[in-house]
N, CA, C and O atoms as a printed pandas DataFrame, in Angstrom:
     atom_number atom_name residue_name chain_id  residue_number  x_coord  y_coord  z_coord
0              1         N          UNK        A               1  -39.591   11.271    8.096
1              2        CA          UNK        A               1  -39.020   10.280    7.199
2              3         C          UNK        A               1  -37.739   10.787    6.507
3              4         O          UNK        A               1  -36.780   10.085    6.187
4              5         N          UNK        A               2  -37.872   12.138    6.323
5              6        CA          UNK        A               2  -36.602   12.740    5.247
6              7         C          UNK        A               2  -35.463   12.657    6.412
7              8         O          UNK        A               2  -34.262   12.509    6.190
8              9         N          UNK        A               3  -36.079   12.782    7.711
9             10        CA          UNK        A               3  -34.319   13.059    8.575
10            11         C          UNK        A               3  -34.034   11.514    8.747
11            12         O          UNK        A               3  -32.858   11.168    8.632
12            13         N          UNK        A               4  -34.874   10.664    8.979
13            14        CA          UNK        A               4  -34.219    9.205    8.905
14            15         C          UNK        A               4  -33.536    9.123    8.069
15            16         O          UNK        A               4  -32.355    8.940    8.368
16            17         N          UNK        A               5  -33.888    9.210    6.647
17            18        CA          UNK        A               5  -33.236    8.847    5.488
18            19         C          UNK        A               5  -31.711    9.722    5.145
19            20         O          UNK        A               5  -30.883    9.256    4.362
20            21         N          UNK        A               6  -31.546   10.829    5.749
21            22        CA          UNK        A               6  -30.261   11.516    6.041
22            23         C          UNK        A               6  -29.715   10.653    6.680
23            24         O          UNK        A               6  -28.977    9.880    6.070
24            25         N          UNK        A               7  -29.873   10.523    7.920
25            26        CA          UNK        A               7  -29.144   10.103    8.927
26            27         C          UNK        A               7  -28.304    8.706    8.959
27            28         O          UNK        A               7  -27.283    8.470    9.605
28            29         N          UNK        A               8  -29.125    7.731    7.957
29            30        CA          UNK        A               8  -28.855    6.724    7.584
30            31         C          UNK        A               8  -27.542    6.771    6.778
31            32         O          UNK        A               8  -26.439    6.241    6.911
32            33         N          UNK        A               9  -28.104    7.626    5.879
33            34        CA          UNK        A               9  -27.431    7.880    4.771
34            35         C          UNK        A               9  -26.039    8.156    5.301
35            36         O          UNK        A               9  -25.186    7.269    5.333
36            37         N          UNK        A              10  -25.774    9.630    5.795
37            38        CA          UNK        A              10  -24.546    9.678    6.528
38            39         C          UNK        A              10  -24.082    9.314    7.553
39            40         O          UNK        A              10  -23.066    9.935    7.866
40            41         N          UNK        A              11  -24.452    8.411    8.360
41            42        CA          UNK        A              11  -23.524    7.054    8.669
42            43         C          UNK        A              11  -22.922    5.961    7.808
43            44         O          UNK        A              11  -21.707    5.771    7.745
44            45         N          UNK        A              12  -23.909    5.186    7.086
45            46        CA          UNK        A              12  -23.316    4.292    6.106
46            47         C          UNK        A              12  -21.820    5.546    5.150
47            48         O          UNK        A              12  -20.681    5.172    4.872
48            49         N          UNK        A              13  -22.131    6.286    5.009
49            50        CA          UNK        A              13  -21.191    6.904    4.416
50            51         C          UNK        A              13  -19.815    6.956    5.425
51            52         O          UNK        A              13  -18.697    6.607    5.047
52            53         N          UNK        A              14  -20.101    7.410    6.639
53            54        CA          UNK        A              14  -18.951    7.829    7.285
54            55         C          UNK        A              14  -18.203    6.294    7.385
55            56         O          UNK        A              14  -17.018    6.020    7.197
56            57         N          UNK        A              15  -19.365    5.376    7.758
57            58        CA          UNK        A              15  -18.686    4.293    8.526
58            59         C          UNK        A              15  -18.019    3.540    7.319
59            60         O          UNK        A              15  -16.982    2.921    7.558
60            61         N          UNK        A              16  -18.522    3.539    6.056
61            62        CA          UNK        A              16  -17.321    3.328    4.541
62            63         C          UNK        A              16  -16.117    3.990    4.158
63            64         O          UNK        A              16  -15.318    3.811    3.239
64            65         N          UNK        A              17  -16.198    4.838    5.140
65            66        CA          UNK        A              17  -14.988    5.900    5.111
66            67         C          UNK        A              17  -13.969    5.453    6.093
67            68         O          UNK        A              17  -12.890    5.098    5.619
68            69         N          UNK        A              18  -14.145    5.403    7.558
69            70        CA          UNK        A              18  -13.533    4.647    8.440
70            71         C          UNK        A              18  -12.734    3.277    7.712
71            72         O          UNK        A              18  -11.552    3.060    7.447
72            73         N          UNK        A              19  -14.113    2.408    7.517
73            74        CA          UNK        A              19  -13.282    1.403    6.978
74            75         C          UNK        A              19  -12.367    1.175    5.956
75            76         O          UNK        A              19  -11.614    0.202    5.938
76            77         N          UNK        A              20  -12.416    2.190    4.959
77            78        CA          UNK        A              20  -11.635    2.263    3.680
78            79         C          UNK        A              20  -10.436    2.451    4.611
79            80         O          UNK        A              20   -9.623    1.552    4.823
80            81         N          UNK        A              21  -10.371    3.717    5.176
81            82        CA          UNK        A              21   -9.157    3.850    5.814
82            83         C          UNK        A              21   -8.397    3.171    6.663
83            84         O          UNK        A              21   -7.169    3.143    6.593
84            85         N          UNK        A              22   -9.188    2.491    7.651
85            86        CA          UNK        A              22   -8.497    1.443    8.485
86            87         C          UNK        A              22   -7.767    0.291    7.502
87            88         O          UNK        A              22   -6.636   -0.099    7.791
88            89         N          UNK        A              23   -8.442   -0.210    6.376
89            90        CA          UNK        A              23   -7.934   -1.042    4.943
90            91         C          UNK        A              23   -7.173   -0.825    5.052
91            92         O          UNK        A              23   -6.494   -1.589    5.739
92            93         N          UNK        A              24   -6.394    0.656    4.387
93            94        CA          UNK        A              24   -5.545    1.206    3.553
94            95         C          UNK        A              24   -4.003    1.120    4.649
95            96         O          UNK        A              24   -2.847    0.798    4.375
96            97         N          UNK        A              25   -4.665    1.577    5.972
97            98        CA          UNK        A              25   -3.530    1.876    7.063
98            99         C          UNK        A              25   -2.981    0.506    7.058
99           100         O          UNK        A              25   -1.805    0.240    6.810
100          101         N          UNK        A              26   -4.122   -0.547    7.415
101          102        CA          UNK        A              26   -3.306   -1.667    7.516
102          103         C          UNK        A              26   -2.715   -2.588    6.765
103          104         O          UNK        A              26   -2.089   -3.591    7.110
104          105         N          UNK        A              27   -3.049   -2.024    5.344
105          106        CA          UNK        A              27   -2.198   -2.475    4.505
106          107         C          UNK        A              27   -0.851   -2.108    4.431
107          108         O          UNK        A              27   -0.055   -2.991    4.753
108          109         N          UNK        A              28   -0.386   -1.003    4.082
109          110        CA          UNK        A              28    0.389   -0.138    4.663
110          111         C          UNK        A              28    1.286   -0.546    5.980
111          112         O          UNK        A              28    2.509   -0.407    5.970
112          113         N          UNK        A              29    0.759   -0.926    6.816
113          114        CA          UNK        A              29    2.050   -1.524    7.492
114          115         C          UNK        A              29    2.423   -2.869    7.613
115          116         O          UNK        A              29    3.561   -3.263    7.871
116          117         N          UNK        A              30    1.125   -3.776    7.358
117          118        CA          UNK        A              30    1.693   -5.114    7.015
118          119         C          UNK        A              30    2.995   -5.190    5.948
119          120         O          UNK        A              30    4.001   -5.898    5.971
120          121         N          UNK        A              31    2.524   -4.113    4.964
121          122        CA          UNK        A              31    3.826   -3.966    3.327
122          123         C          UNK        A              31    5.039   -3.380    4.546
123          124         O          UNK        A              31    5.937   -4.177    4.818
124          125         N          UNK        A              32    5.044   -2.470    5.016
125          126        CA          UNK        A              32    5.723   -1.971    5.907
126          127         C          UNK        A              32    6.871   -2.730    6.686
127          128         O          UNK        A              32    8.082   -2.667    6.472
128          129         N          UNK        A              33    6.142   -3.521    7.719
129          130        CA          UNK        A              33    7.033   -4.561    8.259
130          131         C          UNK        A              33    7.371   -6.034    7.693
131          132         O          UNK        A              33    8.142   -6.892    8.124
132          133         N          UNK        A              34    6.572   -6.019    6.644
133          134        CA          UNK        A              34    7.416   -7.546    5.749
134          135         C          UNK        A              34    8.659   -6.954    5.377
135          136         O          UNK        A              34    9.652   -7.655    5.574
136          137         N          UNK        A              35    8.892   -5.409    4.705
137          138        CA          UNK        A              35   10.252   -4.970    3.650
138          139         C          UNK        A              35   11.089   -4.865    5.328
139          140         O          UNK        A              35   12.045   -5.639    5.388
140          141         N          UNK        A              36   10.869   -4.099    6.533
141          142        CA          UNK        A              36   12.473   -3.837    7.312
142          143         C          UNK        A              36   12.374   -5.177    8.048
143          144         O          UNK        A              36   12.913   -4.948    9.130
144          145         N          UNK        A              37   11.954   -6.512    8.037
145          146        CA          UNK        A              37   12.257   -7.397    8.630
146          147         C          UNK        A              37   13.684   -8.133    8.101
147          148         O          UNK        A              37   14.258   -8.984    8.780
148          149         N          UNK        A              38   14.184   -7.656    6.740
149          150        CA          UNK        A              38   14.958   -8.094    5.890
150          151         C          UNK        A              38   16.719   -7.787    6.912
151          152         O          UNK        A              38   16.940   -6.595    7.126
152          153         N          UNK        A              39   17.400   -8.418    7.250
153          154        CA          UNK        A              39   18.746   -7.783    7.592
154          155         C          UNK        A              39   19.414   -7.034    6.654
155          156         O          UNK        A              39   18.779   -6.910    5.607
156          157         N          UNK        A              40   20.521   -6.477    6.686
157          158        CA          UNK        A              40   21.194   -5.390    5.521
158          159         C          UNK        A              40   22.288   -6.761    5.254
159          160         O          UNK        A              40   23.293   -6.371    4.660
160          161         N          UNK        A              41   22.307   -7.866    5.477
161          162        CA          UNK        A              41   23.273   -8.817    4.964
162          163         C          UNK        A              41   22.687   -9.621    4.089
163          164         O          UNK        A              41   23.365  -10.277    3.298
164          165         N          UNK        A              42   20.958   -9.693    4.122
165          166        CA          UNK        A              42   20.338  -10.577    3.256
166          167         C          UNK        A              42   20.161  -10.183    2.154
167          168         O          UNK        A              42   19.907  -11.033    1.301
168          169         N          UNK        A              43   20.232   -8.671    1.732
169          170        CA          UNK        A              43   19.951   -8.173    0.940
170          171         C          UNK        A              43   20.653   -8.110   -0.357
171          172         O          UNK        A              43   21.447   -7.186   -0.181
172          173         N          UNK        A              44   20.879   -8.686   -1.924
173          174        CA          UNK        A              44   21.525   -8.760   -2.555
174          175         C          UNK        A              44   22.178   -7.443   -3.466
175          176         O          UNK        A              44   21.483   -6.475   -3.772
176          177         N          UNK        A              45   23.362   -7.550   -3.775
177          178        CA          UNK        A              45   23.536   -6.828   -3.505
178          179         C          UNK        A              45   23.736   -6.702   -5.440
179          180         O          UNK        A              45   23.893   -7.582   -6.286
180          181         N          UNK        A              46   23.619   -4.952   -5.563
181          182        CA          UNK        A              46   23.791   -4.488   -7.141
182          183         C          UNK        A              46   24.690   -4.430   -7.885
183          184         O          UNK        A              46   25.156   -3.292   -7.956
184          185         N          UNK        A              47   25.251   -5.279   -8.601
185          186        CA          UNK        A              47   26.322   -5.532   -9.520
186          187         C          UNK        A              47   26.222   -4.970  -10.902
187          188         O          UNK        A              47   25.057   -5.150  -11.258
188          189         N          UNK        A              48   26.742   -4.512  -11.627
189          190        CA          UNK        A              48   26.877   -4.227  -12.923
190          191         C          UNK        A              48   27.952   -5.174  -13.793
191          192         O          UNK        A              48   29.180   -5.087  -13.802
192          193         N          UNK        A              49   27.001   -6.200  -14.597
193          194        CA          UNK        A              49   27.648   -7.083  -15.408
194          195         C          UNK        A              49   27.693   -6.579  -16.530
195          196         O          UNK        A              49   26.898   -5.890  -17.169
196          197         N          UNK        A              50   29.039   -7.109  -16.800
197          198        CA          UNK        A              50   29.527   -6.181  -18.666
198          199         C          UNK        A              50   28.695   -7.292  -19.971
199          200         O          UNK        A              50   28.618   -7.142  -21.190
200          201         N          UNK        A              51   28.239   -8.244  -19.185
201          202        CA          UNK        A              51   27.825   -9.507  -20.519
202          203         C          UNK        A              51   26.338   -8.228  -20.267
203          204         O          UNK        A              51   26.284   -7.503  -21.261
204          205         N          UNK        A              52   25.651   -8.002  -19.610
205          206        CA          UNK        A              52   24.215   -7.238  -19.860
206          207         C          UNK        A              52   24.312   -6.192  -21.085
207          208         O          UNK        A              52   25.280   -5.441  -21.201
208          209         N          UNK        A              53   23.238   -6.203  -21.982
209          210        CA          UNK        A              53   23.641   -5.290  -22.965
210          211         C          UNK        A              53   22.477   -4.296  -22.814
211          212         O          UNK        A              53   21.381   -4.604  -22.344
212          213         N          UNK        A              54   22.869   -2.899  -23.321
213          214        CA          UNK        A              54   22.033   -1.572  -22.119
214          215         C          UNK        A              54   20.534   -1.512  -23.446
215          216         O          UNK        A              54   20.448   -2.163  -24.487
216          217         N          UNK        A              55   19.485   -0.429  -22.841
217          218        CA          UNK        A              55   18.357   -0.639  -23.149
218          219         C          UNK        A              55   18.166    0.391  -24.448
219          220         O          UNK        A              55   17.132    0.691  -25.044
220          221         N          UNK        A              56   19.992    0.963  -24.744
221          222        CA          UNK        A              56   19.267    1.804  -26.016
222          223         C          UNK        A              56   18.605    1.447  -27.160
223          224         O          UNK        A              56   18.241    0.335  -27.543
224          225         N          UNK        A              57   18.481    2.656  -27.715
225          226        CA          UNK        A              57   17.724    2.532  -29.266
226          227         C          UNK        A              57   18.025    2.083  -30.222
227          228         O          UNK        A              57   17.280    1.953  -31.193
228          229         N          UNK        A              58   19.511    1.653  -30.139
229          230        CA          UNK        A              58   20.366    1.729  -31.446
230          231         C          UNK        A              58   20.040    0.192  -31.684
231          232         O          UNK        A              58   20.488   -0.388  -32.672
């Protein structure tokens, strides 16, 4: 009974492990290929406006 209850045990473990990771990977490249699908012309571009007033303390 005790080696069933191992054995169980570390599968459900491994196979929560697998899956976390397969998650994580494929999150990871879905985020991945949504950002370089972008062209370098669509991309707006960084301006520095003098009306913006800066984030000091004063």
């Amino acid at each position: 009974m005790p080696l069933i209850l191992c054995v169980t045990v570390v599968a459900s473990v491994g196979i929560g492990v697998i899956t976390a990771y397969a998650a994580v990977i494929g999150i990871l490249e879905a985020c991945g290929r949504a950002s370089q699908q972008l062209p370098a012309e669509a991309k707006p571009r960084l301006v520095l406006v003098p009306s913006q007033n800066h984030a000091s303390g004063d």
